[in-house]
LOBA-377031 format. One record per residue: x, y, z of N, C-alpha, C in turn; residue in one letter. Coordinates in steps of 0.05 Angstrom, whole numbers. Atoms other than C-alpha are relative to their C-alpha. Example, Ala and Ser with C-alpha at 12.3 -4.5 7.8 and 13.67 -1.06 7.14 Angstrom:
2
    n_u    n_v    n_w   ca_u   ca_v   ca_w    c_u    c_v    c_w res
     18    -24      0    246    -90    156     18     24      0   A
    -16    -24     -1    273    -21    143    -15     22     14   S
END
This chain:
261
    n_u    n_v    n_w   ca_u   ca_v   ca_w    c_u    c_v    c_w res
     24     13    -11  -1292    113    182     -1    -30     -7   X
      8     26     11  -1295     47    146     32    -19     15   X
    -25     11     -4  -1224     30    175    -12    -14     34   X
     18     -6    -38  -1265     46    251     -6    -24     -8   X
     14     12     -2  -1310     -4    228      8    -27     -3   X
    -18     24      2  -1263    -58    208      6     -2     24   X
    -13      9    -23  -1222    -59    271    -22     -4     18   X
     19      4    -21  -1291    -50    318    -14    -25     -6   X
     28     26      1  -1342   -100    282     18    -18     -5   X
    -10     22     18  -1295   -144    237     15    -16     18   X
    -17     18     -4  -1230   -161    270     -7    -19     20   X
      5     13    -21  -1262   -188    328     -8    -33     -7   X
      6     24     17  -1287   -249    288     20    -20      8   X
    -30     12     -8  -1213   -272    295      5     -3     25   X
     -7      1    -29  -1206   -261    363    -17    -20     14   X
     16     18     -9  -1255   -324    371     24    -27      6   X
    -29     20      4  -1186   -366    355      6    -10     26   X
    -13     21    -31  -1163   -381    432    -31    -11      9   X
     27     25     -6  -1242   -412    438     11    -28    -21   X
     -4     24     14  -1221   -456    377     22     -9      9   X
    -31      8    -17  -1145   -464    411     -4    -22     30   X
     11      8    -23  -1181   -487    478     -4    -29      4   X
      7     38     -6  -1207   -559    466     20    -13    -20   X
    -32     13      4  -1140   -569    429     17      0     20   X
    -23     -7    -11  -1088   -548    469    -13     -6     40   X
      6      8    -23  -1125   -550    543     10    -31     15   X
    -10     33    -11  -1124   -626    552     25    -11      2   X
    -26     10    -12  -1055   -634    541     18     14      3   X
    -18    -16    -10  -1023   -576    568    -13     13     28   X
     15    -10    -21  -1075   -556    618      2     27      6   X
     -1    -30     -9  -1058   -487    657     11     19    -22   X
    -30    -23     16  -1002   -458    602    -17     -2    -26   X
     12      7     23  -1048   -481    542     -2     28    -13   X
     -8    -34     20  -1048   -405    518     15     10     -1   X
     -8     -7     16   -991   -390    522     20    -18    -24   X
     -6     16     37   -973   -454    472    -11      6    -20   X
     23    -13     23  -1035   -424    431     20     30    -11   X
     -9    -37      1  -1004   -346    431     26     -1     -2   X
    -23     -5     13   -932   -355    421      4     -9    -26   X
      6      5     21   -934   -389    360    -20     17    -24   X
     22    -24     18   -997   -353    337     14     27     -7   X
    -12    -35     16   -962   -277    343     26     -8     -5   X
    -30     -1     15   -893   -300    327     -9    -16    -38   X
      7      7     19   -926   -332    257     -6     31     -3   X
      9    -27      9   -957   -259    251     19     16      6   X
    -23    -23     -3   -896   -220    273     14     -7    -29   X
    -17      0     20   -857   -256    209    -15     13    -23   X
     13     -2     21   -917   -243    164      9     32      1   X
    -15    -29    -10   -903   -162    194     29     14    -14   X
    -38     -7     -3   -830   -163    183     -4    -12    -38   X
     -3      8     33   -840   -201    103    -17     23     -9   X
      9    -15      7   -882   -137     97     15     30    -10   X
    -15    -16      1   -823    -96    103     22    -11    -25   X
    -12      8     23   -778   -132     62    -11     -8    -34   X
      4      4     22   -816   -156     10    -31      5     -5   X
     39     -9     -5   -892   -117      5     -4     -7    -26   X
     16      3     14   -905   -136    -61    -14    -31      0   X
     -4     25     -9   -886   -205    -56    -32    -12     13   X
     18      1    -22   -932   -203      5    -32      2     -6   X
     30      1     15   -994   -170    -29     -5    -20    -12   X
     13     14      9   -997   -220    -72     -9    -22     11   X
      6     27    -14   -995   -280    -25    -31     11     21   X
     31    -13    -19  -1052   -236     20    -21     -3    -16   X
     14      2     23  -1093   -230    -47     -8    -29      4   X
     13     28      4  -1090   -307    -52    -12    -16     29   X
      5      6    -39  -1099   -318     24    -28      1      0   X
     23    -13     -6  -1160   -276     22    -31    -16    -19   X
     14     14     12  -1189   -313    -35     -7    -24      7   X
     11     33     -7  -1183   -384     -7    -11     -3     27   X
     13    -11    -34  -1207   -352     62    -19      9     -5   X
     34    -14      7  -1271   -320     40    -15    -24    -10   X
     12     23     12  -1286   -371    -10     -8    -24     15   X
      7     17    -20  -1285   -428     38    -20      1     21   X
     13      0    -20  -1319   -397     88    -24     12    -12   X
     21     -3     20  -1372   -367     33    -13    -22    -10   X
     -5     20     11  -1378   -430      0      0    -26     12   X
      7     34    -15  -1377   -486     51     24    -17    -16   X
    -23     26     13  -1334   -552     42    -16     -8    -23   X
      5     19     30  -1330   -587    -23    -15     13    -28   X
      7    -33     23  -1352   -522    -69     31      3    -10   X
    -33    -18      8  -1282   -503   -104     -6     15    -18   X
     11     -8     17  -1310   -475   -156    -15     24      5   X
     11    -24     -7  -1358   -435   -124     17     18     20   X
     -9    -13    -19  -1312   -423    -62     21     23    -26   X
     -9    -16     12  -1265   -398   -122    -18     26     -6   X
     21    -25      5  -1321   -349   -150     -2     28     17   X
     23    -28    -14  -1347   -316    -88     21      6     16   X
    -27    -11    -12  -1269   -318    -51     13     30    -20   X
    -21    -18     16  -1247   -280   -117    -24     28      2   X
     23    -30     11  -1311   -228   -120     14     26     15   X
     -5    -25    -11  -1287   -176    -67     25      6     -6   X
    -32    -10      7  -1209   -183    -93     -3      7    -25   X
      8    -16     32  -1235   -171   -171     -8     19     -1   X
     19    -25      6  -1283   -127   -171     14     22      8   X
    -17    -30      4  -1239    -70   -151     17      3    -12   X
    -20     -8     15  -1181    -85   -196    -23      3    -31   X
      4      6     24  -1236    -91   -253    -21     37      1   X
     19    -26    -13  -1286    -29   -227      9     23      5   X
     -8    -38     -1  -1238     28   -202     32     -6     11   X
    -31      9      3  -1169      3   -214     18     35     18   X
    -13    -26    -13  -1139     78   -200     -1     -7     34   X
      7     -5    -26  -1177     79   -129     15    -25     16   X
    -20     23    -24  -1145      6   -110     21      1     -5   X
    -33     -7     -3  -1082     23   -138      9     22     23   X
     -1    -21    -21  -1084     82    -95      3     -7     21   X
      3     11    -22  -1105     42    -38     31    -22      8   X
    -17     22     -9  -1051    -14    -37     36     13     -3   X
    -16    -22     -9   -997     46    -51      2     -3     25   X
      4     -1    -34  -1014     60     16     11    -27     15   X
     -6     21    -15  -1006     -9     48     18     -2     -9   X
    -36     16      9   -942    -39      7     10     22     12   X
    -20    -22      7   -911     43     17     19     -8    -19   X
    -21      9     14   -881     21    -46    -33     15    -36   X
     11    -27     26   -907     81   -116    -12    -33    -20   X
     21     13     33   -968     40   -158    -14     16    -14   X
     24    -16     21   -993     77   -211    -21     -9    -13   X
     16     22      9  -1032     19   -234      2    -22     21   X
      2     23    -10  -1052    -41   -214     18    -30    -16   X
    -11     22     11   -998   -101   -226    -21    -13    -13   X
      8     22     22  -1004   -138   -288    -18    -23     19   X
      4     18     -7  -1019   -200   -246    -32     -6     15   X
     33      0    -18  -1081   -175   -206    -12      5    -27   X
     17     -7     29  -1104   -148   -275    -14    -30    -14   X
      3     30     15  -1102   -218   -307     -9    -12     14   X
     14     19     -9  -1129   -254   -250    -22      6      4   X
     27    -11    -10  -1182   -204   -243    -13    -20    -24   X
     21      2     14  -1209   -221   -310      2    -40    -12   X
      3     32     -6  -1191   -300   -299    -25    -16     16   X
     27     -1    -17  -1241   -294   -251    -27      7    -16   X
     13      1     23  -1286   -262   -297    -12    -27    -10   X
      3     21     12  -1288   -321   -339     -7    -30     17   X
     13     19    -13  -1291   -373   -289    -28      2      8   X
     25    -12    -16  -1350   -336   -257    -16    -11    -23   X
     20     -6     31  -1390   -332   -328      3    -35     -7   X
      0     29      7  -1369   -415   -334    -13     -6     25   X
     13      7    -23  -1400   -420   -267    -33     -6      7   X
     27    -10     -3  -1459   -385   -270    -19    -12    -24   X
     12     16     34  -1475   -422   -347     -9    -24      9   X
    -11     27     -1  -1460   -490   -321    -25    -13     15   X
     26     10    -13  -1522   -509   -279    -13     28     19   X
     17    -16    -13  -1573   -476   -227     19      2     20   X
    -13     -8    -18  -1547   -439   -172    -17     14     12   X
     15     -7    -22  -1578   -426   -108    -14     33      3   X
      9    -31     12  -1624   -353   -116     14     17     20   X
    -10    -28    -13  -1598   -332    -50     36      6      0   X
    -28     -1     12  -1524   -339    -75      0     16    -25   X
     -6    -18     30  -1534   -301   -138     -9     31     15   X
      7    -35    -12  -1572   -241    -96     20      9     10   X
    -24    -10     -9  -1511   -243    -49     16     23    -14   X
    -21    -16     21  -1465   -235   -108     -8     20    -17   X
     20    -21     15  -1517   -188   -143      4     28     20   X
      3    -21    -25  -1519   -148    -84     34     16      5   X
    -21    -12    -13  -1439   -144    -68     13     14    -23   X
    -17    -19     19  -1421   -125   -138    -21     26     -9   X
      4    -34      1  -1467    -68   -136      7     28     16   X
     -8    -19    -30  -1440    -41    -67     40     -1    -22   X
    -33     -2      6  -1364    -57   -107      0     33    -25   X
      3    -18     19  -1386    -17   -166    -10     35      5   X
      5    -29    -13  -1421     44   -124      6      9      9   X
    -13     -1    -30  -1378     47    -62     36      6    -17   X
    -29     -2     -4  -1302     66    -56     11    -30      1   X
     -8     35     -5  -1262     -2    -52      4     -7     29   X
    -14      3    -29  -1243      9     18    -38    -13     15   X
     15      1     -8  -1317     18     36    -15    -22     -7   X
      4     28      2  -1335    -42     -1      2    -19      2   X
    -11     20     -6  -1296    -84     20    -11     -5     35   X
     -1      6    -34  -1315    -66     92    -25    -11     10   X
     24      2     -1  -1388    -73     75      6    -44     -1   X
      4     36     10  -1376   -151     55     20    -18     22   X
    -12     13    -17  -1328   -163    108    -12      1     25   X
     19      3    -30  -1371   -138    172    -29     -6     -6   X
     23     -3     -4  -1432   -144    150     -5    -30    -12   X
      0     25     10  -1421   -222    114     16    -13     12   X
    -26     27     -1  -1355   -255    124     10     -2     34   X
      1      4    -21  -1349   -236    198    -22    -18     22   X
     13     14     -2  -1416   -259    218     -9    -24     -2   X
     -2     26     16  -1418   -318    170     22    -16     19   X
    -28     15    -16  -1346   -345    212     -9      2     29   X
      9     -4    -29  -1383   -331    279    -26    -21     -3   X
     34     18      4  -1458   -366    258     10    -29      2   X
    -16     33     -2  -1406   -429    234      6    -10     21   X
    -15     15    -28  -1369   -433    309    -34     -9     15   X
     20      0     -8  -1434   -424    338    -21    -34      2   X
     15     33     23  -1469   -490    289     26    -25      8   X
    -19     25      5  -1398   -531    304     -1     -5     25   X
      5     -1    -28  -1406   -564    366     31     -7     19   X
    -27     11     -8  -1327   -594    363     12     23     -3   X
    -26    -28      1  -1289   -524    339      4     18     27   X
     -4    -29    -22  -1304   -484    395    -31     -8     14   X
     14      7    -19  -1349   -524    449    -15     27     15   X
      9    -16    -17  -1357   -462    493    -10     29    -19   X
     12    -23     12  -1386   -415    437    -16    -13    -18   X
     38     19     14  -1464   -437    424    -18     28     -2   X
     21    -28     -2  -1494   -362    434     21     18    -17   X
     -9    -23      9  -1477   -298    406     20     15     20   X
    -15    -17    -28  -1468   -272    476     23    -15      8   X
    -22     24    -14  -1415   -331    493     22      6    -20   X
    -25     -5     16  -1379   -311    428     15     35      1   X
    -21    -14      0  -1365   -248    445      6      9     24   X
    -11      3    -21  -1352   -251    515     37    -18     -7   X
    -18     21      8  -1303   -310    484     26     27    -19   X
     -5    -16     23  -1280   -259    439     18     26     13   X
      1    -20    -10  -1270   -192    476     29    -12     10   X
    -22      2    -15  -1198   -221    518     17     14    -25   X
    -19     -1     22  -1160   -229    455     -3     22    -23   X
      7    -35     14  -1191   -163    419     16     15      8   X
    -14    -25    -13  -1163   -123    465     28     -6      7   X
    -28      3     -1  -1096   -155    467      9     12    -36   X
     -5     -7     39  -1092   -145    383     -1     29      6   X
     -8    -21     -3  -1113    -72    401     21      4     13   X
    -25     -5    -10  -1055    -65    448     25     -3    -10   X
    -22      3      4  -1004   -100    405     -1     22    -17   X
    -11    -12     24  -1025    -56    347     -4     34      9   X
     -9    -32     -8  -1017      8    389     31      2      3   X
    -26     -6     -1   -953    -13    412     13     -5    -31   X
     -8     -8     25   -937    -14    337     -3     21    -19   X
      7    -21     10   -969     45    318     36     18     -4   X
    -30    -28     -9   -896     94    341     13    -13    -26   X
    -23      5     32   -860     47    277    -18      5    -24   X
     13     -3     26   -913     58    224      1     26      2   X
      1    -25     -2   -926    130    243     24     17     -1   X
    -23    -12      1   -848    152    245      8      1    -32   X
     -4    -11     31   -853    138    168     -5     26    -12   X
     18    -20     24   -901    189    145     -7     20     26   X
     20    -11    -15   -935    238    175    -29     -2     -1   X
     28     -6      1  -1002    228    155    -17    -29     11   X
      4     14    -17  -1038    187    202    -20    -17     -6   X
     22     22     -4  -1101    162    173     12    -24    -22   X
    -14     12     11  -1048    131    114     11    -20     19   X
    -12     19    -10  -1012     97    164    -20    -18     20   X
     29      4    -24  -1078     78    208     -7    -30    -23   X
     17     23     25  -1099     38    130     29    -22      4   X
    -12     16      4  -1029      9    126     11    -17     26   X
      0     19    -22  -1019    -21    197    -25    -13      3   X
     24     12    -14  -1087    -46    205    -12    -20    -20   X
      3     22     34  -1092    -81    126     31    -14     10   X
    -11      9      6  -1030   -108    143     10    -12     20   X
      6     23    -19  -1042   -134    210    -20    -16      3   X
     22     20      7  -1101   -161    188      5    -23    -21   X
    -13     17     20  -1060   -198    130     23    -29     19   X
    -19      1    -12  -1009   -213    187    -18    -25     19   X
     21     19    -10  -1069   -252    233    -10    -20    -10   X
      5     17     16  -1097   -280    174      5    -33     -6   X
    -22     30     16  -1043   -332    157      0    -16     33   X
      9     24    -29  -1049   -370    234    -24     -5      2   X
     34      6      2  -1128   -362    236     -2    -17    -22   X
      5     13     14  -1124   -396    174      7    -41      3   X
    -27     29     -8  -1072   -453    198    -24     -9     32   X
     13      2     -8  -1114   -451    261    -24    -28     -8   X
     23      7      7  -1180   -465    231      6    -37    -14   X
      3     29      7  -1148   -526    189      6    -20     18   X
    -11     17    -17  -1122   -558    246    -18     -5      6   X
     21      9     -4  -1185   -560    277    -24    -12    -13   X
     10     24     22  -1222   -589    220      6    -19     -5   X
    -20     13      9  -1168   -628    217     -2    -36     37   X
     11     24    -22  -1178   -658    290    -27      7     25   X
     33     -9     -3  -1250   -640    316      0     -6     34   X
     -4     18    -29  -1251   -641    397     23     -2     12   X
    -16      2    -17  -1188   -644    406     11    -29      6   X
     -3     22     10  -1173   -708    370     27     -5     -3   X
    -27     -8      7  -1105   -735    374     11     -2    -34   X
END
């Protein structure tokens, strides 16, 4: 169920990318401008795919830090590092610190590579985090509806399964939150000012992601037999796989606003 809910509410968020691609790439390529946006884009996410096979731990970890400077940022606003650190690391801690078994279990599944624990490395940065947090939260006043947030997500981390918690803070915050932003920017993505415009904008490139990751379904599923295992580990790890261009994406356009040379 919570996997449903990722791929229906969440991934779509992403699929806002050829609106932000648009007032880059349009003006000086005009008609073909997508597919200069889209080959690049899924051939960057086909290698992330294929480094998943060769090297999944490797990989987790760089997703782990991905996810942190991707939440955080977009939690956090520009010129926060500190906090973007904090509230990037909350949803990747709190399950190695909360129900270590259940995310070891979980990321089993994605790498297909036997964790009985959770690597040393997430252990130690969980509770690096920790400590920053607690130097954070000492250090001056901090905004009430930023502490409820984080009040709020580490009680859903602590009550909830990790999967389900994670899904709660990603559709119901970090998707939204990255849609409200295009919405407020008037240079990232000109043609998405409404809700309704973002997911009209939205909806092409959804349904291309579902199609690629059907036609990938027949190689994940010839592993195993058990389907809703391979359902977690193609869809965590095409979402890891997206990640890394949305991210590259996004700085570009911060980077030139409009469609700035």
């Amino acid at each position: 169920m919570a996997l449903t809910v990722v791929i229906v509410f969440g991934v779509p968020h992403g699929a806002l990318d050829g609106a932000v691609a648009a007032p880059l790439l349009r003006p000086r390529y005009g008609s073909v401008w997508f597919a200069v946006f889209a080959v690049p884009y899924l051939g960057l996410s086909a290698l992330v795919l294929l480094a998943w096979q060769v090297a999944p731990r490797a990989i987790l970890a760089g997703f782990l830090a991905l996810s942190v400077l991707h939440f955080g940022e977009e939690d956090a606003g520009p010129g926060r590092r500190v906090e973007a650190l904090v509230r990037g690391g909350l949803p990747i801690a709190l399950p190695a610190l909360l129900r270590p078994e259940e995310t070891a279990g979980l990321f089993a599944v994605v790498t297909r590579v036997p964790m009985p624990q959770l690597p040393v490395w997430w252990a130690v940065a969980a509770w690096v985090w920790v400590a920053v947090t607690a130097a954070w939260l000492l250090t001056g006043r901090r905004r009430a509806a930023v502490l409820i947030e984080m009040a709020l997500l580490a009680l859903a981390f602590w009550s909830l399964p990790p999967l389900t918690a994670f899904t709660l803070y990603f559709v119901g915050l970090h998707g939204p939150r990255h849609v409200r932003a295009l919405i407020r920017d008037p240079s990232k993505a000109p043609s998405v000012d409404t809700i309704r415009r973002a997911v009209r904008a939205a909806l092409p490139v959804f349904g291309q992601t579902l199609l690629l990751a059907a036609g990938l379904w027949p190689l994940y599923a010839s592993g195993a037999p058990d389907a809703p295992a391979n359902l977690l580990t193609l869809t965590l790890q095409m979402l890891s796989a997206l990640t890394v261009p949305h991210i590259l994406l996004d700085r570009i356009a911060t980077r030139y606003p409009a469609g700035e040379p």
